[in-house]
N, C-alpha and C positions, 0 to 999 in steps of 0.2 A: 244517868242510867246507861246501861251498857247495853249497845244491840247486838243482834243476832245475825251474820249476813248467811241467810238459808240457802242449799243448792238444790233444793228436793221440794217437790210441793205435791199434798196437802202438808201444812205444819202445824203441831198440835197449838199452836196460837187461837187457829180458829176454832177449838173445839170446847171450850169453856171459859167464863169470862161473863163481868159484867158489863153493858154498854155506859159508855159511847166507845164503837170504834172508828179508828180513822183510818181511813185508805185513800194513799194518794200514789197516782202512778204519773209519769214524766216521760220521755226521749229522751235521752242522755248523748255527749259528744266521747267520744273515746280520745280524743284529741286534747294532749295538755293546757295545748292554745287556748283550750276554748273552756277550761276547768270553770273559771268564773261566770261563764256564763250558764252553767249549769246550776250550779250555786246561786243566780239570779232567779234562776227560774224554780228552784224547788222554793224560795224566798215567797214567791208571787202565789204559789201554790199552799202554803204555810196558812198566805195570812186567810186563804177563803177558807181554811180549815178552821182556823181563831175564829171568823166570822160566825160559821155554821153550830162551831162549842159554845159559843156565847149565846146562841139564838137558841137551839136544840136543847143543850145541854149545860148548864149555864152552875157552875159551882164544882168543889174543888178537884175532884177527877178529870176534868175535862182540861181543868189548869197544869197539871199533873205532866197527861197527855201532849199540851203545848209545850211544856218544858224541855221537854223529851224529846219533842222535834227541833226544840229548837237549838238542842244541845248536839244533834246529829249534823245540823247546817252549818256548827262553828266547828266540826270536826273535819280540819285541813286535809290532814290524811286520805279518807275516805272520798272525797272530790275528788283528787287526783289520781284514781283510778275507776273508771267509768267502761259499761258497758253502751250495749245501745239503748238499752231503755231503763226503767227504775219502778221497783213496787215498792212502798212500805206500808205494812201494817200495823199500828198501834195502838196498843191498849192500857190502860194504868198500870203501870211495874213492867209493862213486857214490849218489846219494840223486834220487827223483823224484819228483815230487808232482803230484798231479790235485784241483782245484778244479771238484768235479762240481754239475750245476744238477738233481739229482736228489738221492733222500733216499737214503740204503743201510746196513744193518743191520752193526753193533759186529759185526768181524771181524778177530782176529790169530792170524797163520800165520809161522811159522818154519822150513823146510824146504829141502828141494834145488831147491824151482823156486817161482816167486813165484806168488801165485796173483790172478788178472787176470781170472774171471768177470763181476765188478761194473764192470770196466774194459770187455770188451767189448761189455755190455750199455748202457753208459751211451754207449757211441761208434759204436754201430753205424747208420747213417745212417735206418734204415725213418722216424724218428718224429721226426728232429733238423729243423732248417730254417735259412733267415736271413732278415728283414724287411730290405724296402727302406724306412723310411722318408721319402717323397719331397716335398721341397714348392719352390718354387717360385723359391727362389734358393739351396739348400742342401739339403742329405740328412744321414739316421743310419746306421748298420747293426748292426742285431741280429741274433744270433743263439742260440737255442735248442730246447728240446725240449721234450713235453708237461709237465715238470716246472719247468721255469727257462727264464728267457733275459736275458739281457745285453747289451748293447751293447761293439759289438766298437769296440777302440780303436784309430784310424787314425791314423797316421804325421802330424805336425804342415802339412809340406809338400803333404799328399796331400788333405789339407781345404778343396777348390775352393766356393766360391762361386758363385753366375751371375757377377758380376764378374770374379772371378779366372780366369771360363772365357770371357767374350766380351769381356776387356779393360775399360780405364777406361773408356770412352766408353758402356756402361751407364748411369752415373749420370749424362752429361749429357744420355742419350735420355729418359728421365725428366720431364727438367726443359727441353730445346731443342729434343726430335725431333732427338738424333743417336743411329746407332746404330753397332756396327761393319759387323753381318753377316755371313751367313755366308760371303761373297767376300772377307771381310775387307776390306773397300772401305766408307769413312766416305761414310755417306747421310742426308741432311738432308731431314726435312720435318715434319709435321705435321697433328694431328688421326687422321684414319683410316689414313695412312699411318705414324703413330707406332705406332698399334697395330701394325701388320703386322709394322713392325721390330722391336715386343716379342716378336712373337709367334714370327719368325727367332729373333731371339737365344734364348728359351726353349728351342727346339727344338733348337739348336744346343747348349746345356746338357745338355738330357736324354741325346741321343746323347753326349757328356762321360761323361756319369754311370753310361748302362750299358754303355761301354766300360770304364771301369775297375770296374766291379762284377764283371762278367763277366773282366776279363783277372788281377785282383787278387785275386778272391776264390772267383767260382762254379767257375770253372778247378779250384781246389786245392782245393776242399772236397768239389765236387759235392754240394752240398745244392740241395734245392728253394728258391726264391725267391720269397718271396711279398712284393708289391707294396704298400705303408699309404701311402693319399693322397687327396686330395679326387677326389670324381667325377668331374671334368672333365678329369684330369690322365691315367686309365687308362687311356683308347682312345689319348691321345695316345703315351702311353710304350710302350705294349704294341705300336702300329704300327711306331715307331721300332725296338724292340727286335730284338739278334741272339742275346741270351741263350738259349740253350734249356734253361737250367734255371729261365728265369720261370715262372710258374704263372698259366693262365691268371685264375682267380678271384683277386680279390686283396680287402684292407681298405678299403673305400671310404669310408672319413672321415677327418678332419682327424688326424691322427698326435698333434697336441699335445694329444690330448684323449682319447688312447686310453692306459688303465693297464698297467702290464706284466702285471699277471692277465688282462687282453682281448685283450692280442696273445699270449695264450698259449692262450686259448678258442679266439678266431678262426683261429689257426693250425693248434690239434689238430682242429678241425671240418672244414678243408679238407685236412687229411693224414688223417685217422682212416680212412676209407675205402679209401684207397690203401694204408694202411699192412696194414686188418684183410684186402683183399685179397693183398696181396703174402705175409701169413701163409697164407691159404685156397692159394693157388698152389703153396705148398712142402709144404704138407699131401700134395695130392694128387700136386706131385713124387714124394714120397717114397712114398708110396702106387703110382706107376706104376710107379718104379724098383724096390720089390719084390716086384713080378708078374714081373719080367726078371731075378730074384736080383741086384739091383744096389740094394739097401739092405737095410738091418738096423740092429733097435736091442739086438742082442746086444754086451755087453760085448766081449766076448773076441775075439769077429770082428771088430769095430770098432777095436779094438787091434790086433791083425794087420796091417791095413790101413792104418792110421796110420804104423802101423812102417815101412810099404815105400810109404808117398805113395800108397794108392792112396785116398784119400777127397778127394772133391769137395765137399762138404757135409758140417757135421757141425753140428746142434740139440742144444742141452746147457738144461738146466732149470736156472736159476740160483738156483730156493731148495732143490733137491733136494743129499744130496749124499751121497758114497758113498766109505766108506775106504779109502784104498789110493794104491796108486800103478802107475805103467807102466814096465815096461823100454824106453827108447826105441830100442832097438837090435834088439830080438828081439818086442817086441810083447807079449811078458807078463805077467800082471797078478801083483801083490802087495798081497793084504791085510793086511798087518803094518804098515805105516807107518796107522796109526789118526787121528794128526793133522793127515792129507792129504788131498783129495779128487780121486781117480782120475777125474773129469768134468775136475776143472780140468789135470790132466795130460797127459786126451786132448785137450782145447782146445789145450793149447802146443803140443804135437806136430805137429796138423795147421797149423795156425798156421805152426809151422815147415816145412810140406811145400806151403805156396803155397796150402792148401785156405780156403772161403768157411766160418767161423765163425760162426753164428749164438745167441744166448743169449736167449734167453725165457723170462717168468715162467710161475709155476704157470697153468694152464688155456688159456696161448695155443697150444699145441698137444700132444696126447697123447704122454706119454713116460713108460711105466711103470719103463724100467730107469733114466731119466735123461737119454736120450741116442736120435738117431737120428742114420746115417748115408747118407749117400747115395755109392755108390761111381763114382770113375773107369772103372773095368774088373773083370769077374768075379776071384774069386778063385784065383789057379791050385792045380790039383790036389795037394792036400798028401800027402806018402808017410806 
């Protein structure tokens, strides 16, 4: 069967389906050296899944589901291109996979709902970004997070030039003093008046370039956009610009000289702040909201409210984790299912109730039971 490799999370994967699903997540090496050993190790993680369907789930769906995985492990290709970490989710007929720029802890779950903690945390926008890499007759686009970043691959046709954006008559302003301009009207001359027509047509480039950045990319992602270019290029592009996901601070040097470990310094340095504030904000959200009984990080209450959409916010500890599972119908918790974690339960739930999901590691903000929530509307009066 054929998988899916997703860039986007939630995927409608997790939203209908019968169990068993399987979710296994891995470390990955980016390094070709070491392809095989990645391969060893989703292997090792395979067979506790074969374990768990045999024990759990034992008859022909769950062989189905093994198949499937095990058709993705003899699939060469795909090893040998690796991020830093690995999610798959699998279900009978449907298989999805997430190539994460982030590292995430040897995890396999077999159960009635997939479990997507490390998913929501790796996708959650506070700390992700994209580079404009800008130069002067061409651009790149990166995109990543304090852990990774990549270079996003553009469409063959979409790969404009300055030539390919102010026409052939570039390369004879160059060499005659002709240009096109921005009237589109062929103008002749020379020396100072060459430069000027360089200087049109550049301009006439850049606004090219963060049109389609802006209508192509920052549109659909909503990420911050941070600008890597010579100094002299900033004031000009930043003028030009209608983007309002540019930022204004940007990388001020030559992009071909910058490693992907510096555009990943320079970007968490100029997100780190905004990020460690937008955490300090929700703190005290939650904080304000339960001086007005309009949060809680009680289990059970939090559950309730899940049940009947009334949570707006819900903070989940992504190394914490707590056995059990939810009734998603009545709100009730079950500690019996041992091999489950009732955090990631409440995650789908609200998930599924339109609520803003947030997954944070240990110490980014206080959660003794695992979990806060922030509610829509008080609770009504229970008989």
């Amino acid at each position: 069967m054929a998988y899916i490799v997703a860039e986007r999370f939630p995927h409608p994967i997790i939203e209908n389906g019968e169990p068993p699903f399987v979710s296994i997540y891995m470390p990955t090496s980016r390094l070709t050296t070491e392809t095989k050993d990645n391969e060893i190790r989703f292997k090792n993680l395979l067979k506790k899944a074969e374990d768990l369907l045999a024990k759990n789930y034992p008859g022909k769906a769950g062989e189905e589901i093994l198949s499937d995985l095990k058709t993705l492990l003899e699939d060469k290709p795909f090893w040998s291109y690796q991020l830093d970490g690995l999610g798959v989710l699998a279900k009978r007929d449907e298989m999805v996979v997430y190539k994460l720029q982030r590292d995430v802890k040897e995890y396999v779950e077999v159960s009635k709902n997939f479990y997507v903690k490390p998913l929501l945390n790796a996708y959650q926008t506070d700390d992700s970004y994209q580079i404009l890499a800008l130069y002067k007759t061409n651009f790149t686009l990166f995109e990543g997070n304090r852990y990774g970043i990549r270079e996003v691959e553009l469409p063959k046709e979409e790969q404009k030039s300055l030539k390919d954006v102010v026409g052939s008559f570039y390369e004879e302003n160059r060499t005659h003093g002709v240009s096109l301009g921005t009237s589109g009207k062929t103008m002749f001359g020379g020396g100072g008046d060459n430069r000027d027509e360089e200087a049109v047509d550049q301009e006439k480039y850049f606004r090219w370039v963060d049109r389609y950045i802006h209508e192509n990319h920052s549109k659909r992602t909503d990420l911050p956009l941070i600008l890597a270019a010579l100094p002299e290029y900033h004031a000009e592009f930043q003028k030009l610009s209608h983007n309002q996901y540019l930022l204004k601070d940007g990388i001020k040097k030559d992009p071909q000289t910058v490693t992907p470990e510096e555009f990943i310094s320079f970007a968490w340095n100029l997100l780190s702040q905004k990020y460690t504030e937008n955490i300090r904000k929700l703190h005290e959200k939650y904080e304000f909201n339960k001086s007005r009984e309009l949060a809680s990080e009680d289990l059970s209450e939090i559950a309730r409210a899940a049940a009947t959409a009334r949570v707006d916010t819900l903070i989940v500890n992504l190394d914490a984790t707590v056995p059990g599972s939810i009734n998603k119908d009545l709100g009730h918790l079950s500690h019996e299912d041992t091999g489950t974690d009732l955090l990631n339960d409440l995650a789908l739930l609200a998930l599924e109730q339109k609520a803003k999901v947030i997954v944070v590691s240990n110490g980014e903000i206080p959660l003794e039971t695992g979990v806060k929530s922030i509610f829509r509307y008080p609770e009504p009066n229970r008989a």
